[in-house]
C-alpha positions as CSV (number, residue, x, y, z in Angstrom):
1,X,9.8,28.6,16.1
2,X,12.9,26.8,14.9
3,X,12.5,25.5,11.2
4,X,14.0,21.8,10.1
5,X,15.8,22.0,6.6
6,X,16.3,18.8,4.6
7,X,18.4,18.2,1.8
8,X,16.6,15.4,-0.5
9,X,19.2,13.8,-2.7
10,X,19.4,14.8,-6.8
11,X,18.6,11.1,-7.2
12,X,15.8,8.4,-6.1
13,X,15.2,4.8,-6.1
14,X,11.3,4.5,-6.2
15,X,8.6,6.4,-7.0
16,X,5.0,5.8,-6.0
17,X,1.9,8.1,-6.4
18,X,-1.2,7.7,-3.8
19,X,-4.3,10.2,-4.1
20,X,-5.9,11.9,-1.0
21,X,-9.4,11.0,0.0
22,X,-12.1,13.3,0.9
23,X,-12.1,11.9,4.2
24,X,-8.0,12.8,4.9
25,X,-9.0,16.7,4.6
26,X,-9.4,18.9,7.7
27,X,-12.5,21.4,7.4
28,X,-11.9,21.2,3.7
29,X,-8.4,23.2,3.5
30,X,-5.7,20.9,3.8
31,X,-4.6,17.4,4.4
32,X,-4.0,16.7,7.8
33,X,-0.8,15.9,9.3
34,X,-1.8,12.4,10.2
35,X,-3.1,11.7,6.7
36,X,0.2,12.7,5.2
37,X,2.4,11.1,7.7
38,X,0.2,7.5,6.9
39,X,0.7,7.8,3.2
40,X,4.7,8.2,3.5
41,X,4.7,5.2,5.9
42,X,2.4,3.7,3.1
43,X,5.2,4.8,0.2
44,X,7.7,3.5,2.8
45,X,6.3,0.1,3.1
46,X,5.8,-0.2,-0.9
47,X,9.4,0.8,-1.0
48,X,10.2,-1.9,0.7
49,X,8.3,-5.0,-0.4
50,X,9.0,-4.2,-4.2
51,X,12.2,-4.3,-3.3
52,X,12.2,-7.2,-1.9
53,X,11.6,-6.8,1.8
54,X,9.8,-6.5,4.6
55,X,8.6,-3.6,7.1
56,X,10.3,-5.0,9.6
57,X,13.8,-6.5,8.6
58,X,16.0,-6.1,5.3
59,X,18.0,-9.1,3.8
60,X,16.8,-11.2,7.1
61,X,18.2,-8.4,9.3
62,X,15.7,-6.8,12.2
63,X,15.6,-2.6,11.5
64,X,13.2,-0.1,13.4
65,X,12.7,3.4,12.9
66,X,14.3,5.6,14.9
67,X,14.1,9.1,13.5
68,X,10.7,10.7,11.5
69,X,11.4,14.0,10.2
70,X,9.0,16.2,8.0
71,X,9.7,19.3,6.5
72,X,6.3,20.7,5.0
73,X,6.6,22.7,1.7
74,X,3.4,23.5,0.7
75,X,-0.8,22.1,1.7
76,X,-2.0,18.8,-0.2
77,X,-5.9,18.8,-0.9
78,X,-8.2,16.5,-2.1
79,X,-8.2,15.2,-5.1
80,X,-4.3,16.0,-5.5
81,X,-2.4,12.6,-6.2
82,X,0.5,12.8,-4.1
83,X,3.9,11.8,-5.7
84,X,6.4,9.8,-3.5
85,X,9.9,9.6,-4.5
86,X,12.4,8.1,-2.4
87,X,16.1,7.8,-2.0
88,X,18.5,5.8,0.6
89,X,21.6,7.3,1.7
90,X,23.7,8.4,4.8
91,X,24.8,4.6,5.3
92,X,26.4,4.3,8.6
93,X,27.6,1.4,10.2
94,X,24.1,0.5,11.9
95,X,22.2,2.9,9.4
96,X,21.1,4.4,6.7
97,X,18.0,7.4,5.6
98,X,15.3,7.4,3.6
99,X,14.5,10.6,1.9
100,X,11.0,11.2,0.6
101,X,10.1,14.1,-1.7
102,X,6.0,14.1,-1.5
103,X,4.5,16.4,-4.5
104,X,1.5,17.3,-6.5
105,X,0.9,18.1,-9.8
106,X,2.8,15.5,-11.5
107,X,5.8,16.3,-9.3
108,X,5.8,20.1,-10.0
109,X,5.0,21.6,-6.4
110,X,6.7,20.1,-3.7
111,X,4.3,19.6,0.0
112,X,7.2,18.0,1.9
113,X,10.5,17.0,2.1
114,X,10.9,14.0,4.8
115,X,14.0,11.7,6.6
116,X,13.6,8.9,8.0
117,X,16.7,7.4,10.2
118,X,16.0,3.5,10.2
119,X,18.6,1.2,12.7
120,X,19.9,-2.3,12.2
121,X,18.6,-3.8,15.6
122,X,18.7,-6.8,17.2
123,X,16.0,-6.9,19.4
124,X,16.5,-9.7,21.2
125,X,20.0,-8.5,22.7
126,X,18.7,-4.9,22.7
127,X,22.1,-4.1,19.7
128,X,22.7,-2.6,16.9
129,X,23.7,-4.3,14.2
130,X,25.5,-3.9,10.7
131,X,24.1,-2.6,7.8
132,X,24.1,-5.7,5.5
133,X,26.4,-5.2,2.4
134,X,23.9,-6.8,0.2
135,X,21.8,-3.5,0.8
136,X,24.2,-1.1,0.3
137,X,25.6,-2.6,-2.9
138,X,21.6,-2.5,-4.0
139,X,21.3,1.2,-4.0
140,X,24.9,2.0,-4.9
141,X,26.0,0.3,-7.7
């Protein structure tokens, strides 16, 4: 089975924490995939709106996600409070990553290391468009 590697950045923009529920574990040994894949989209969202935005467009600009890539570390169980930070880089001309590091223990054991690829897109004329400058001077000052 091949293995997918993913360099998180030294630096991040946001942290969050969420805690599992008892209802997110499978057969009480781990949190299931699904459970951990709706609290990153969760982090991702907060990200997002207390920044300023929205889940679906960034400084009035349309975005959709086009790549979801996790790279599990170690199992999350309940009542571990899962630490979210994350970090925007690899701006392109239509894009840019988010890169999650989810943890436990106050950020001392690392359960995954995530990318996610999101597009500038225009919907309506099925384009991409430009990152807006606004949001890259944001996270790189």
């Amino acid at each position: 089975m091949s293995k997918v590697f993913i360099d998180i950045p030294p630096k991040f923009h946001y942290m969050t924490e969420i805690p599992t529920r008892k209802n997110d574990m499978y057969l009480d040994l781990h949190v299931t995939f699904d459970a951990v894949a709706s609290m990153i989209m969760e982090a991702y969202h907060r990200f997002l709106v207390d920044n300023g935005y929205i889940l679906t467009h960034i400084e009035n600009v349309p975005i959709i996600m086009a790549n979801f890539t996790i790279d599990y570390k170690d199992e999350a169980r309940y009542p571990d409070v899962l630490r979210f930070e994350l970090a925007v880089a690899n701006f392109t001309h239509n894009a840019f990553d988010i890169f999650v590091r989810v943890s436990k223990n106050e950020g001392k054991n690392d359960v995954a290391h995530v990318r996610v690829c999101d597009v500038f897109f225009d919907y309506k004329n099925r384009k991409t468009l430009a990152v807006p400058e606004a949001f890259k001077v944001k996270f790189f000052k």
